[in-house]
LOGURO-346760 format. One record per residue: residue number from 1; residue in three letters; chain; x, y, z of N, C-alpha, C, O in turn. Coordinates in steps of 0.05 Angstrom, whole numbers. Layout:
(rec NUM,"ALA","A",(X,Y,Z),(X,Y,Z),(X,Y,Z),(X,Y,Z)) ...
***
This chain:
(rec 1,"UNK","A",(1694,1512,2237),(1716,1498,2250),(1739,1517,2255),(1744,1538,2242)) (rec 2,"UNK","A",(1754,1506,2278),(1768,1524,2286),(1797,1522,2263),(1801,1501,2250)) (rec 3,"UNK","A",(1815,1546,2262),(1832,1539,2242),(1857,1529,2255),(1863,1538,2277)) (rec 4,"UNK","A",(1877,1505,2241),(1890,1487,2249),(1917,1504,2259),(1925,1520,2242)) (rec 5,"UNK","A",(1936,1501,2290),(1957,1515,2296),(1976,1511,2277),(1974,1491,2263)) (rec 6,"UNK","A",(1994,1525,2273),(2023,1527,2262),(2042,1499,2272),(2052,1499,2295)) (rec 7,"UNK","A",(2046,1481,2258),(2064,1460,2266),(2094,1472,2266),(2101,1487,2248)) (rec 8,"UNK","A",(2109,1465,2284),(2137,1474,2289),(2150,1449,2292),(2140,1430,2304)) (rec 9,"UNK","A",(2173,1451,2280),(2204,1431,2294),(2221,1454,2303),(2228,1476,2293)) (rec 10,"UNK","A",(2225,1443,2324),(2259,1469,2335),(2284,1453,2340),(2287,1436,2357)) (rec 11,"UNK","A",(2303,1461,2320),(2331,1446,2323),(2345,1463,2334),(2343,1487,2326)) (rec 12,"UNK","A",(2363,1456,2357),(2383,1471,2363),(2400,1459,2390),(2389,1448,2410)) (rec 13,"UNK","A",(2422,1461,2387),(2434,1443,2405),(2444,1449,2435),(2461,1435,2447)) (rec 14,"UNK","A",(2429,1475,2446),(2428,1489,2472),(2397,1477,2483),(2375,1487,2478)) (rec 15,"UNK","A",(2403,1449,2501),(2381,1446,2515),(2361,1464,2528),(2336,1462,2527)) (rec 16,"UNK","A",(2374,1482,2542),(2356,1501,2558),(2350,1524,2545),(2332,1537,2555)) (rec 17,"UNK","A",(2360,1534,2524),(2342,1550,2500),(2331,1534,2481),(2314,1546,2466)) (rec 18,"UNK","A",(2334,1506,2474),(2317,1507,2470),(2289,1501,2473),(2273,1512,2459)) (rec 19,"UNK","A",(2280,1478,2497),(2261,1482,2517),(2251,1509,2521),(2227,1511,2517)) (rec 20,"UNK","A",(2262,1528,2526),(2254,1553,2539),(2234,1559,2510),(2209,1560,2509)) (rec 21,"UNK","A",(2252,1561,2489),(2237,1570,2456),(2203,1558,2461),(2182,1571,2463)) (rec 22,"UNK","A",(2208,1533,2462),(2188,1506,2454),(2169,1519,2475),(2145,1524,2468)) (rec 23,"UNK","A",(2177,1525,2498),(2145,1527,2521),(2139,1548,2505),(2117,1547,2496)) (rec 24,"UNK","A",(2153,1568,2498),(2141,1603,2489),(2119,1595,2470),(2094,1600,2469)) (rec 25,"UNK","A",(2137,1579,2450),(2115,1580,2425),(2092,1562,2432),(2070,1572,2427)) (rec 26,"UNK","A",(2091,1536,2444),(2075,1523,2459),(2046,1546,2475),(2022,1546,2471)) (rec 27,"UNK","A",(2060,1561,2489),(2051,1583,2503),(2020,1598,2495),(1999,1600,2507)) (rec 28,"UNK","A",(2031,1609,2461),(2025,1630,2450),(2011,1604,2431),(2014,1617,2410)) (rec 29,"UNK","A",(2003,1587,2426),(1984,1568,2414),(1993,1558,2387),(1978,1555,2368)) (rec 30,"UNK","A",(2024,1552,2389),(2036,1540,2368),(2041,1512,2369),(2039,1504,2392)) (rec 31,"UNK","A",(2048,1492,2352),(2038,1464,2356),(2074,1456,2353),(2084,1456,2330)) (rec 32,"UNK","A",(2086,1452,2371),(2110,1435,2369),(2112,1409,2363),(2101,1393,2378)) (rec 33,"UNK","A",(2123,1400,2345),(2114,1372,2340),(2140,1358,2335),(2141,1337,2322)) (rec 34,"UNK","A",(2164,1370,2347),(2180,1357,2349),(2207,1370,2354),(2211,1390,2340)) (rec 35,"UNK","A",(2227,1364,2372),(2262,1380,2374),(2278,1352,2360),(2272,1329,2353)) (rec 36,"UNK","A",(2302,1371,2363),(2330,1359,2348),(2346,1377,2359),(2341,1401,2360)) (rec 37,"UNK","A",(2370,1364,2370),(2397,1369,2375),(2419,1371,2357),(2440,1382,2364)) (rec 38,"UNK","A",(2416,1360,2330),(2439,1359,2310),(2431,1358,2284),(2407,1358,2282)) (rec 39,"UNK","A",(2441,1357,2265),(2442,1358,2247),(2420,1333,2231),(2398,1334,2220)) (rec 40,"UNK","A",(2440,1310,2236),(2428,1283,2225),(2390,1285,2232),(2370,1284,2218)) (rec 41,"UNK","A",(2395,1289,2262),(2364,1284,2277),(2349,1298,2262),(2330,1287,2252)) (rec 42,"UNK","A",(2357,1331,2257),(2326,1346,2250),(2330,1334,2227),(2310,1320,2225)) (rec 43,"UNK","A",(2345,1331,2204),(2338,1323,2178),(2309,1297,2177),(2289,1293,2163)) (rec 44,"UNK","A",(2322,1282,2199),(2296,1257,2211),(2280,1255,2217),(2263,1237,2212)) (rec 45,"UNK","A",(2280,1279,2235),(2250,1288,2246),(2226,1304,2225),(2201,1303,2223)) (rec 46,"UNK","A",(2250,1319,2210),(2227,1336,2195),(2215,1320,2181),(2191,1319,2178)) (rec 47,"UNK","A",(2236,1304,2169),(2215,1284,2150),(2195,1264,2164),(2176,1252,2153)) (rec 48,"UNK","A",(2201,1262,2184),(2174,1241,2202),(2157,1262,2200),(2139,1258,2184)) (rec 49,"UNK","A",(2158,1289,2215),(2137,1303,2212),(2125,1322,2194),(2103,1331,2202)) (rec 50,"UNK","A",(2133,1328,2173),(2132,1355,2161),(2113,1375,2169),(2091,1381,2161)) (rec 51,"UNK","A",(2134,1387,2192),(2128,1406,2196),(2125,1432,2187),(2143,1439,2173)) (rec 52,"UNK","A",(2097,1458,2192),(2096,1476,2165),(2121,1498,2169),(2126,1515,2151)) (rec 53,"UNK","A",(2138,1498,2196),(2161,1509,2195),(2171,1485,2211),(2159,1466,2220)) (rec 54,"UNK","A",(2209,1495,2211),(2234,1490,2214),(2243,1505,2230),(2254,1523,2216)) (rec 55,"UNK","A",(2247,1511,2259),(2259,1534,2263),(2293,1524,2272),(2295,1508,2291)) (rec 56,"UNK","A",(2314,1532,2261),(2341,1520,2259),(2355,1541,2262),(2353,1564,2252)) (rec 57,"UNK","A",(2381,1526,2287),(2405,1538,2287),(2419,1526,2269),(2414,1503,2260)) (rec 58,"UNK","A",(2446,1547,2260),(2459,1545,2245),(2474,1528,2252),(2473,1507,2238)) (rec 59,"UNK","A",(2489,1528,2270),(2517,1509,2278),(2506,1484,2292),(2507,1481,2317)) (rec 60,"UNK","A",(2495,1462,2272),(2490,1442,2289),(2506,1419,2286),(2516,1418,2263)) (rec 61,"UNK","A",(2517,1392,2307),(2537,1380,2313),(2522,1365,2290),(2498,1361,2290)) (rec 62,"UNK","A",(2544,1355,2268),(2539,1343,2249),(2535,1347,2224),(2547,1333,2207)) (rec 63,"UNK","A",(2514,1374,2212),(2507,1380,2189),(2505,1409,2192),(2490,1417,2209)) (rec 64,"UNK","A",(2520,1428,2175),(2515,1459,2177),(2480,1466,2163),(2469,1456,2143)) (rec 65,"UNK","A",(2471,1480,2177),(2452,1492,2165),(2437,1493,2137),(2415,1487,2128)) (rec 66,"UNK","A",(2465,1506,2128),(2458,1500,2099),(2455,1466,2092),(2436,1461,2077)) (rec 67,"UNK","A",(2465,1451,2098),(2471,1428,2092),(2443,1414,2107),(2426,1408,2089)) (rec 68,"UNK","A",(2436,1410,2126),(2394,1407,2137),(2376,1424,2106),(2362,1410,2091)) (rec 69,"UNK","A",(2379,1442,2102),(2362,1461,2086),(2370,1445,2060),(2349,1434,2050)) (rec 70,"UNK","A",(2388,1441,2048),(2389,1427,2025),(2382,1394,2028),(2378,1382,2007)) (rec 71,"UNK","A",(2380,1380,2053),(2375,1357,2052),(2340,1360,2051),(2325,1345,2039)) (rec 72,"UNK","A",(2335,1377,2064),(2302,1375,2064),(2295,1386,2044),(2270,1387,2042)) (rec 73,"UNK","A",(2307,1397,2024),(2287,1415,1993),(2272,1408,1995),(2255,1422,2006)) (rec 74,"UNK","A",(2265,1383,1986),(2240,1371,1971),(2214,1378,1983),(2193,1383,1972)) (rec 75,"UNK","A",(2223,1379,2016),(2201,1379,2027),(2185,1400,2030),(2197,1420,2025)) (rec 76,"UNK","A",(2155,1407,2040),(2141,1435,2035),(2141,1446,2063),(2127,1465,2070)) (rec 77,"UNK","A",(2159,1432,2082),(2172,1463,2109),(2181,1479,2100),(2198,1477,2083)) (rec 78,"UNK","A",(2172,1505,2110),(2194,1529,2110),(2211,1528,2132),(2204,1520,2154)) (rec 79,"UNK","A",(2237,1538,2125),(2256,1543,2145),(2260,1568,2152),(2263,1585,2134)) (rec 80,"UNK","A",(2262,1575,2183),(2260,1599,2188),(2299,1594,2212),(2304,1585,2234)) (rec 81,"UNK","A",(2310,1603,2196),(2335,1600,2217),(2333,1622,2243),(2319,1642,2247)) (rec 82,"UNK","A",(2349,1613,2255),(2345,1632,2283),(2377,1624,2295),(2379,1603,2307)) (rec 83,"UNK","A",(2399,1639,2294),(2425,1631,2300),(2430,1661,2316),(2415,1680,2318)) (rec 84,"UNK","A",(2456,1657,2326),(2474,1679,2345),(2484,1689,2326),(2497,1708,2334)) (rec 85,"UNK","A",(2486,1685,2297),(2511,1691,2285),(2495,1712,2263),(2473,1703,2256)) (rec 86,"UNK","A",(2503,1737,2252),(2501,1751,2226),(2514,1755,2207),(2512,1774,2191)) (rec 87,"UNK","A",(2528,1741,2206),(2549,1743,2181),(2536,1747,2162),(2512,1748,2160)) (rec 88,"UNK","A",(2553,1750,2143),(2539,1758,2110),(2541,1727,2098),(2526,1715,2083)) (rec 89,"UNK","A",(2564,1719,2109),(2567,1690,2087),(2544,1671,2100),(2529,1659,2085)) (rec 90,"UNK","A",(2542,1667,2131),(2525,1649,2136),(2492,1655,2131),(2476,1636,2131)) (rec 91,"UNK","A",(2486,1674,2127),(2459,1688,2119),(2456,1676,2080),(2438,1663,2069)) (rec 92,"UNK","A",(2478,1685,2070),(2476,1672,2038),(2475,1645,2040),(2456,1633,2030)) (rec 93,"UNK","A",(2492,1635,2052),(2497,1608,2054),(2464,1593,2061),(2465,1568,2058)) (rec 94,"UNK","A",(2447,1599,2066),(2436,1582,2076),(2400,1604,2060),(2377,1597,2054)) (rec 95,"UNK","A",(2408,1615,2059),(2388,1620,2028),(2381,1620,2009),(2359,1622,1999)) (rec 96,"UNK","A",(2416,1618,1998),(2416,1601,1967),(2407,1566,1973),(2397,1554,1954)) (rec 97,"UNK","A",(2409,1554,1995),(2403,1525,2005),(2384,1526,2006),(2381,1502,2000)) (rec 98,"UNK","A",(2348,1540,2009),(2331,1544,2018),(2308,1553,2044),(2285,1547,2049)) (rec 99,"UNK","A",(2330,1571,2056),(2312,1575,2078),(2295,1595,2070),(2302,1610,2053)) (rec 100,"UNK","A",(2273,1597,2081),(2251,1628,2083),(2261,1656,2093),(2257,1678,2083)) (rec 101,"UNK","A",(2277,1648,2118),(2280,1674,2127),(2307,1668,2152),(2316,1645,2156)) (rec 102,"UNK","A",(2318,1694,2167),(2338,1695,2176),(2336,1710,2202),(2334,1734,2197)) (rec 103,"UNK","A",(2336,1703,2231),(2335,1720,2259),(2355,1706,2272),(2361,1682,2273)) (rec 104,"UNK","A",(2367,1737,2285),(2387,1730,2298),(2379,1721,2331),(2354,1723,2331)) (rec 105,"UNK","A",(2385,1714,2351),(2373,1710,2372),(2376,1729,2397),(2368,1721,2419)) (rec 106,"UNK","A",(2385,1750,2393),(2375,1773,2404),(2352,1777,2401),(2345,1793,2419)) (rec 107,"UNK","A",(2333,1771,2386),(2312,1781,2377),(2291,1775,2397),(2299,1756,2410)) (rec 108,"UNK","A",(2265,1782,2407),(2247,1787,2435),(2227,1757,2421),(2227,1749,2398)) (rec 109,"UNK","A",(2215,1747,2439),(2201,1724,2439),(2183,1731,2418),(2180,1715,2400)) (rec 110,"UNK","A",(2166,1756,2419),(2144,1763,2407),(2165,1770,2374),(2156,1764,2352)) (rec 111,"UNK","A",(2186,1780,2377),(2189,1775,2346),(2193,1743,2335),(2188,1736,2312)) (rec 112,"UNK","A",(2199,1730,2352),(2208,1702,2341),(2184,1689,2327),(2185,1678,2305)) (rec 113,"UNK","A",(2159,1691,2344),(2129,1683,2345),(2125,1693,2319),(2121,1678,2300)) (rec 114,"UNK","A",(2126,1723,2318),(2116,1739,2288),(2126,1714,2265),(2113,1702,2248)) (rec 115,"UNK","A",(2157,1712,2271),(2165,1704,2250),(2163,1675,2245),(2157,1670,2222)) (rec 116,"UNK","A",(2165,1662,2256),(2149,1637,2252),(2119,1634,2232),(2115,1621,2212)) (rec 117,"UNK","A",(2097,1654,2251),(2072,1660,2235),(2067,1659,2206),(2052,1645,2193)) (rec 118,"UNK","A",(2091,1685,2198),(2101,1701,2182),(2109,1677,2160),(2095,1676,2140)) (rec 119,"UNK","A",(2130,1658,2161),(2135,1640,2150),(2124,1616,2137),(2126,1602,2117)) (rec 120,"UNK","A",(2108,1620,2164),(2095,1593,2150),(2073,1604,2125),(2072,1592,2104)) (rec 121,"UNK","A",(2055,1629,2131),(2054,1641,2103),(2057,1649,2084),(2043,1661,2068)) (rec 122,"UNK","A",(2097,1639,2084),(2110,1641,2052),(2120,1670,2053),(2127,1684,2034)) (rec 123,"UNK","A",(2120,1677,2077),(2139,1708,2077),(2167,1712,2086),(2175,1701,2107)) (rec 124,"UNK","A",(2184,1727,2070),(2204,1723,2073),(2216,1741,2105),(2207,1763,2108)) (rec 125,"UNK","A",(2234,1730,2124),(2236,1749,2146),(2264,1751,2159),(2277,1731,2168)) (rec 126,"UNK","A",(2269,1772,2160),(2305,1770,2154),(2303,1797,2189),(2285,1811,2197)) (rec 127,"UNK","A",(2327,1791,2199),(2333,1811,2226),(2331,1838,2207),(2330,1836,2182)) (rec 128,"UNK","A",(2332,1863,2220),(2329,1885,2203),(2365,1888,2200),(2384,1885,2215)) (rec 129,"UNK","A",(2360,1897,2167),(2385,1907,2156),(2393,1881,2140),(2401,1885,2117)) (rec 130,"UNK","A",(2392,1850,2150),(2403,1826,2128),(2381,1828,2102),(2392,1820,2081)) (rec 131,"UNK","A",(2348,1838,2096),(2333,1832,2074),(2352,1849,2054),(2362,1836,2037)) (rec 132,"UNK","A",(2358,1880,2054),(2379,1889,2038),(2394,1870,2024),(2392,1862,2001)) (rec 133,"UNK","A",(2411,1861,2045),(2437,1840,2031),(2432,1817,2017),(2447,1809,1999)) (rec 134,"UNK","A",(2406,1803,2028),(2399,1778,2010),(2384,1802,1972),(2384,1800,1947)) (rec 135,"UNK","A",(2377,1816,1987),(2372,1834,1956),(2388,1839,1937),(2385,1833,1913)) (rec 136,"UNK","A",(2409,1851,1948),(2437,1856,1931),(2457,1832,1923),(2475,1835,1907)) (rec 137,"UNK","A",(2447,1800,1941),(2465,1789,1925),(2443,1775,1901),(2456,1766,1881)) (rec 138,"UNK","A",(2418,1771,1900),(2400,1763,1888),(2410,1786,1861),(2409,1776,1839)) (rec 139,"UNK","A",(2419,1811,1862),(2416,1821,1831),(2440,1826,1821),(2446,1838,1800)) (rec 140,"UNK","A",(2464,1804,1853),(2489,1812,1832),(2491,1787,1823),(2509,1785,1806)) (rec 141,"UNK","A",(2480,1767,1828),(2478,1733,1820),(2467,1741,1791),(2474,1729,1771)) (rec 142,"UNK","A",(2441,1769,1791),(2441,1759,1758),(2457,1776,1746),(2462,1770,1723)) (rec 143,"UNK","A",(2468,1797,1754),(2488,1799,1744),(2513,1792,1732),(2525,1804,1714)) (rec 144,"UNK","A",(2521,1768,1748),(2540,1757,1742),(2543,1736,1721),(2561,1725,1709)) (rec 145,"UNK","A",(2501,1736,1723),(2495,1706,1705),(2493,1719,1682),(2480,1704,1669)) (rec 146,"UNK","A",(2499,1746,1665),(2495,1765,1639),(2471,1749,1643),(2478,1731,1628)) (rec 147,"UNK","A",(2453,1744,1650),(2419,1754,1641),(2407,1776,1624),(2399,1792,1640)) (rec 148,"UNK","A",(2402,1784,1604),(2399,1798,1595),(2368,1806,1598),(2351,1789,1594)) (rec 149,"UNK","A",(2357,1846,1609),(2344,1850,1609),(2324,1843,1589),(2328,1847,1565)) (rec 150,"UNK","A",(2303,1833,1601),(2281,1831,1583),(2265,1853,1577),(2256,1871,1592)) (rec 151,"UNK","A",(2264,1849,1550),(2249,1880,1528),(2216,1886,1544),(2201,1868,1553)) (rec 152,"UNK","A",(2210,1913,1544),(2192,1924,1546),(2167,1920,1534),(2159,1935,1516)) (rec 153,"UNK","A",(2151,1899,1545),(2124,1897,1526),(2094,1893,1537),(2074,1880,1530)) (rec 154,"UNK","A",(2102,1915,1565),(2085,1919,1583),(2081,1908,1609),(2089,1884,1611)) (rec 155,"UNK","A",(2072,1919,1629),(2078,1909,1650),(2066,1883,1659),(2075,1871,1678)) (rec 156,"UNK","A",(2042,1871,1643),(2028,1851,1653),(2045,1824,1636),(2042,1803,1648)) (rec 157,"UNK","A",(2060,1823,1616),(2072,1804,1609),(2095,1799,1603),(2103,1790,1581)) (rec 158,"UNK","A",(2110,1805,1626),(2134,1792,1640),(2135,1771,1645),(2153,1757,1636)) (rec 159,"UNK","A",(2113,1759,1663),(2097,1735,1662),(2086,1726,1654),(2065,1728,1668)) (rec 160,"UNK","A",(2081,1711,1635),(2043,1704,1625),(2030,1688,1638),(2008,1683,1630)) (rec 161,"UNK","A",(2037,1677,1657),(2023,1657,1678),(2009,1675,1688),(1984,1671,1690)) (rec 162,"UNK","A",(2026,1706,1699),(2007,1722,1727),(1988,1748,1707),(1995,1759,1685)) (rec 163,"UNK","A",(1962,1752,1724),(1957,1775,1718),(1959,1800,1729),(1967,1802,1752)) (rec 164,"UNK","A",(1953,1822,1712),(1966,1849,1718),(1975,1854,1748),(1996,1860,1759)) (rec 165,"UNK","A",(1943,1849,1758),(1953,1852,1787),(1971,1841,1807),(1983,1850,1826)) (rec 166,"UNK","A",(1969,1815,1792),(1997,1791,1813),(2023,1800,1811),(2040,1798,1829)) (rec 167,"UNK","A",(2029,1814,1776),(2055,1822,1777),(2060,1850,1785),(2082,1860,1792)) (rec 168,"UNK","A",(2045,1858,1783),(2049,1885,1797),(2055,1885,1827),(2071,1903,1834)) (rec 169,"UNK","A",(2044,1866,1852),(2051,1856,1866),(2079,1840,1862),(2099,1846,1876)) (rec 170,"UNK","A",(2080,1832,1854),(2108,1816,1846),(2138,1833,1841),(2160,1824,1846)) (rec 171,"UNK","A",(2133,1859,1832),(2151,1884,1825),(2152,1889,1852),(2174,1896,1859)) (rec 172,"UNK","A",(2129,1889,1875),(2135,1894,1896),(2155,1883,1912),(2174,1894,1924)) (rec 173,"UNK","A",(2147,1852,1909),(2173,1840,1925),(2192,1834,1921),(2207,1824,1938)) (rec 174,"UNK","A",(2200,1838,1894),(2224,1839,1878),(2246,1866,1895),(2270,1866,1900)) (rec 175,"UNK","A",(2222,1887,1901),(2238,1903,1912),(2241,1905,1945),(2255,1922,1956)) (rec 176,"UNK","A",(2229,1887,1957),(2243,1876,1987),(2212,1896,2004),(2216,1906,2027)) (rec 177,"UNK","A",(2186,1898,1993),(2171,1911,2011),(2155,1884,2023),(2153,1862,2012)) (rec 178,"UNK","A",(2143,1893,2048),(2129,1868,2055),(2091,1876,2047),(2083,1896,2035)) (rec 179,"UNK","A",(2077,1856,2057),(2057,1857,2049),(2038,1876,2061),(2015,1881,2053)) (rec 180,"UNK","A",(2051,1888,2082),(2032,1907,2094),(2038,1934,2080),(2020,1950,2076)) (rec 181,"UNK","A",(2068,1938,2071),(2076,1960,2055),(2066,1964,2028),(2062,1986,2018)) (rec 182,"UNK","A",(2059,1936,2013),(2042,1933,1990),(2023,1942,1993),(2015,1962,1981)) (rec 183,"UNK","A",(2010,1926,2012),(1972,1935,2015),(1968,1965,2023),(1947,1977,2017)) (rec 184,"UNK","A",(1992,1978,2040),(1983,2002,2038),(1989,2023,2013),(1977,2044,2010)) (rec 185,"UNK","A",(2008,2013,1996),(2020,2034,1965),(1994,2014,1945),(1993,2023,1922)) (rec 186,"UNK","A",(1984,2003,1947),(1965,1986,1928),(1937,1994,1942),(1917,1984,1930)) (rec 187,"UNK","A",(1927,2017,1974),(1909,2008,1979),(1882,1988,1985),(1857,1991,1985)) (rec 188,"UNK","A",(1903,1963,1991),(1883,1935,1991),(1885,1923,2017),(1901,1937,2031)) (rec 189,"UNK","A",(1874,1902,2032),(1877,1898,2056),(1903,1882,2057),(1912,1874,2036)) (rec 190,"UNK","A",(1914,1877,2076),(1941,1860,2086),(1930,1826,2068),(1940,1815,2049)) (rec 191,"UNK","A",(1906,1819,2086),(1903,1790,2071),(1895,1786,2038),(1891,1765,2026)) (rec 192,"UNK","A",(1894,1810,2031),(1882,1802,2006),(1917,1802,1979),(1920,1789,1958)) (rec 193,"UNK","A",(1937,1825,1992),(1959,1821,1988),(1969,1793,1989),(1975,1776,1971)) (rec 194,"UNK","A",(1969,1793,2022),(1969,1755,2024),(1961,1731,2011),(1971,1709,2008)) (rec 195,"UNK","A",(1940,1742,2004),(1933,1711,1976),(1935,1721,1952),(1919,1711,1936)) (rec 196,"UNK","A",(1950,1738,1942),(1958,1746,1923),(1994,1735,1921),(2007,1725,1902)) (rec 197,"UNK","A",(2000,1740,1940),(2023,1727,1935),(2020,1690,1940),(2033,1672,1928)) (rec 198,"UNK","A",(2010,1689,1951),(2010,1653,1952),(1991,1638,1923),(1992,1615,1915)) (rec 199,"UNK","A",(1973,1662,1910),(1979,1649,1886),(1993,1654,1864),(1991,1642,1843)) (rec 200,"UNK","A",(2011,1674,1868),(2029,1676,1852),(2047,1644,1851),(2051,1630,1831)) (rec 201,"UNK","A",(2058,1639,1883),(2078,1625,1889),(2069,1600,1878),(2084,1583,1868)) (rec 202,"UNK","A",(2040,1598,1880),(2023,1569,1869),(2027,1571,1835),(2032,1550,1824)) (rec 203,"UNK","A",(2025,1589,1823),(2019,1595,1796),(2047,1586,1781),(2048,1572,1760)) (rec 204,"UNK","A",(2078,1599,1800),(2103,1596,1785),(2109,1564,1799),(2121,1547,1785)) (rec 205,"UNK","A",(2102,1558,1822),(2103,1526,1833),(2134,1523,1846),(2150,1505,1848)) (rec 206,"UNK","A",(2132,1563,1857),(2158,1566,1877),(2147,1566,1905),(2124,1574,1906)) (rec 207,"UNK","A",(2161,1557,1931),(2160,1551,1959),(2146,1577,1981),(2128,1575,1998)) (rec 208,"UNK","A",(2168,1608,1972),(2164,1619,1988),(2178,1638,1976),(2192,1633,1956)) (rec 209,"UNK","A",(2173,1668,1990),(2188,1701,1986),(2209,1692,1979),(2207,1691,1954)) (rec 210,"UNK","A",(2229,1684,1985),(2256,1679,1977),(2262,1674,1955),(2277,1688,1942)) (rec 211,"UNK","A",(2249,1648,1943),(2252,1644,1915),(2231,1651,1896),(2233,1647,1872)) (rec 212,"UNK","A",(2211,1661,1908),(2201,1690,1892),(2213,1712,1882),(2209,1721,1859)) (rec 213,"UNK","A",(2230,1725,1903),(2244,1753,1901),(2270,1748,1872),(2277,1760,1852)) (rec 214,"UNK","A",(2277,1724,1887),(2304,1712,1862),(2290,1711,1835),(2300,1720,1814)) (rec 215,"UNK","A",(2262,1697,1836),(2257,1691,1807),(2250,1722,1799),(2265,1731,1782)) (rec 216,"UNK","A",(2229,1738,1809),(2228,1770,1802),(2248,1784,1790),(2246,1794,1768)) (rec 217,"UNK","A",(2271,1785,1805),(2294,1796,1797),(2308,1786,1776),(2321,1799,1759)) (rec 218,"UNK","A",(2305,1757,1776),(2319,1741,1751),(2302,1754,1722),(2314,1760,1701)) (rec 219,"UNK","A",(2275,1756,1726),(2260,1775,1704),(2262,1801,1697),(2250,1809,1677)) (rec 220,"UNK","A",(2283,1821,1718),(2274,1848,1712),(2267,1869,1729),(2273,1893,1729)) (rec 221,"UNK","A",(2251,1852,1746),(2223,1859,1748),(2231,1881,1789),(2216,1893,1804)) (rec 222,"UNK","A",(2253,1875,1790),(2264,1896,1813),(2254,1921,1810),(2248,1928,1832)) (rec 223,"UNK","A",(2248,1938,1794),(2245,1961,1789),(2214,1967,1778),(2201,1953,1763)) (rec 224,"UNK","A",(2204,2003,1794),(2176,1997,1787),(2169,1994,1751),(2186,2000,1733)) (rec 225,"UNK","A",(2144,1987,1746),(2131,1988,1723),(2128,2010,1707),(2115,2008,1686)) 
***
């Protein structure tokens, strides 16, 4: 059997981008299953559909970004924002709330597609230069929280849920590499990285990269073995 398309919602309150978005991804064999103009709507829609992404502007009439992302937690969409804006605060803002990842809309059709893909397989995908910043505030949050390093008692049990290999992977994304950068410093293929991290994310019974990287770092575990 053939394998099932990528379900999408696209919120955003520019009719003719966003139509234009919807045919592209439509285009390239992505399953739209629903738009929103505002705030209230996508919160409505997503939940009629749960869709396996969210793709959301920030500034929508009614509910900020962050504020959609925290109304949908519960649910198992990833949110992949896609706004005009880079700020530092609106990028935090809305990944401490839960989104997956962060593109600005400069970005070329074929990156938007990637990232969508990309998401819905629990990877985290930020414009180049914002993954840094969500990194540095992820280790000054534990910083600030006095977390205290946890003692040295080998690299496989940091975790006791994961084994050697998952966390050793896991030190990876703690430190902001993606999975193709793993599989090539680990020598393993891209997909086998790939289900390595999704059972990690199954094992701790976290969503996606994002609150993977946070929980990693909340352990330590930023730095190699």
């Amino acid at each position: 059997m053939s394998e099932q398309p990528t379900t999408v919602l696209v919120a955003d309150d520019h009719p003719l981008w966003r139509d234009a978005l919807v045919a592209d991804l439509e285009d390239h064999g992505l399953r739209v299953v629903g738009t929103a103009g505002d705030g209230p709507s996508t919160v409505a829609r997503t939940r009629a559909t749960t869709p396996d992404v969210l793709v959301l502007d920030l500034n929508l009439p009614g509910l900020r970004g962050d504020e959609v992302c925290a109304a949908i937690a519960d649910l198992p969409t990833r949110i992949l924002i896609l706004s005009a804006s880079g700020e530092e605060r609106d990028v935090l803002a809305t990944i401490k709330a839960g989104a997956s990842g962060y593109l600005v809309k400069s970005a070329s059709g074929e990156e938007i597609r990637r990232a969508v893909h990309e998401t819905a397989q629990g990877q985290a995908v930020f414009t180049p230069g914002l993954a840094g910043m969500v990194l540095g505030e992820f280790r000054d949050m534990k910083a600030r929280s006095g977390q205290p390093e946890p003692e040295p008692k080998g690299q496989g049990s940091a975790v006791p849920e994961l084994t050697e290999r998952e966390t050793e992977i896991l030190r990876y994304v703690a430190m902001g590499m993606t999975a193709k950068e793993i599989a090539a410093d680990l020598v393993l293929s891209h997909r086998t990285v790939q289900n390595h991290v999704q059972n990690i994310l199954g094992k701790l019974h976290l969503h996606n990269r994002v609150e993977l990287t946070r929980f990693a770092i909340s352990r330590g575990l930023d730095t190699p073995g």
